[in-house]
C-alpha positions in Angstrom: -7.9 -25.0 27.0 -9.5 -22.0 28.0 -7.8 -18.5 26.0 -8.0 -16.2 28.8 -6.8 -16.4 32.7 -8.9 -16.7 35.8 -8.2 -13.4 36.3 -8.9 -11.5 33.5 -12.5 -9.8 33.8 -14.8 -11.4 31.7 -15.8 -10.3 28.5 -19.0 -8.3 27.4 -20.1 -10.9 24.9 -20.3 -13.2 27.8 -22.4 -11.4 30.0 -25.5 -10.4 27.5 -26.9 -12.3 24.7 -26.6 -10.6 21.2 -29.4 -9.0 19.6 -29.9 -9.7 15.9 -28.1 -6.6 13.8 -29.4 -5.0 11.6 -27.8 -3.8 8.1 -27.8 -0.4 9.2 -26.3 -0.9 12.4 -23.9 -3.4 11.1 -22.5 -1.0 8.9 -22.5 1.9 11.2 -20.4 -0.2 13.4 -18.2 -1.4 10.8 -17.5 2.1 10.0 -16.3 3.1 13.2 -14.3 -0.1 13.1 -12.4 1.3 10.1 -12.4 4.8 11.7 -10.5 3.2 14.7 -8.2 1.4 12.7 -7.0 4.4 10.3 -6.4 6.6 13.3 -4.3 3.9 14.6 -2.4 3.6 12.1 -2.1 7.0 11.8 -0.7 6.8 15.7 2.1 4.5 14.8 3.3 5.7 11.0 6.3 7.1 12.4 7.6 3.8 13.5 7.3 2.1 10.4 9.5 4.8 8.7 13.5 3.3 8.7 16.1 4.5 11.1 18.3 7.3 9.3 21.6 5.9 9.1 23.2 9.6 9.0 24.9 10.3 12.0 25.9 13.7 12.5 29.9 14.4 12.6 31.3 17.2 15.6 31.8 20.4 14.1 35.3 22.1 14.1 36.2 24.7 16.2 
């Protein structure tokens, strides 16, 4: 079974061959990997905080 629809476009590893990496390159890539993924995380660290269960009363008048 394939793991992507007809109609998804195809994906770059598919269209060109890999050229052998280097150690250099690897870890330059591997370090914008982790960059990437820290400032993601950084995007969504409100969400993982819990929901305040203080609910505000009406004040008097």
């Amino acid at each position: 079974m394939s793991s992507h629809d007809r109609k998804d476009s195809p994906h770059p590893i598919d269209k060109a061959p890999l050229k052998p990496e280097n150690q250099a390159t690897r870890d330059q890539r591997k370090q914008h990997e982790n960059e990437n993924y820290d400032h993601a995380l950084e995007e969504t660290f409100p969400a993982s905080d819990p929901v305040s269960a203080f609910v505000p009363s009406k004040t008097r008048e």
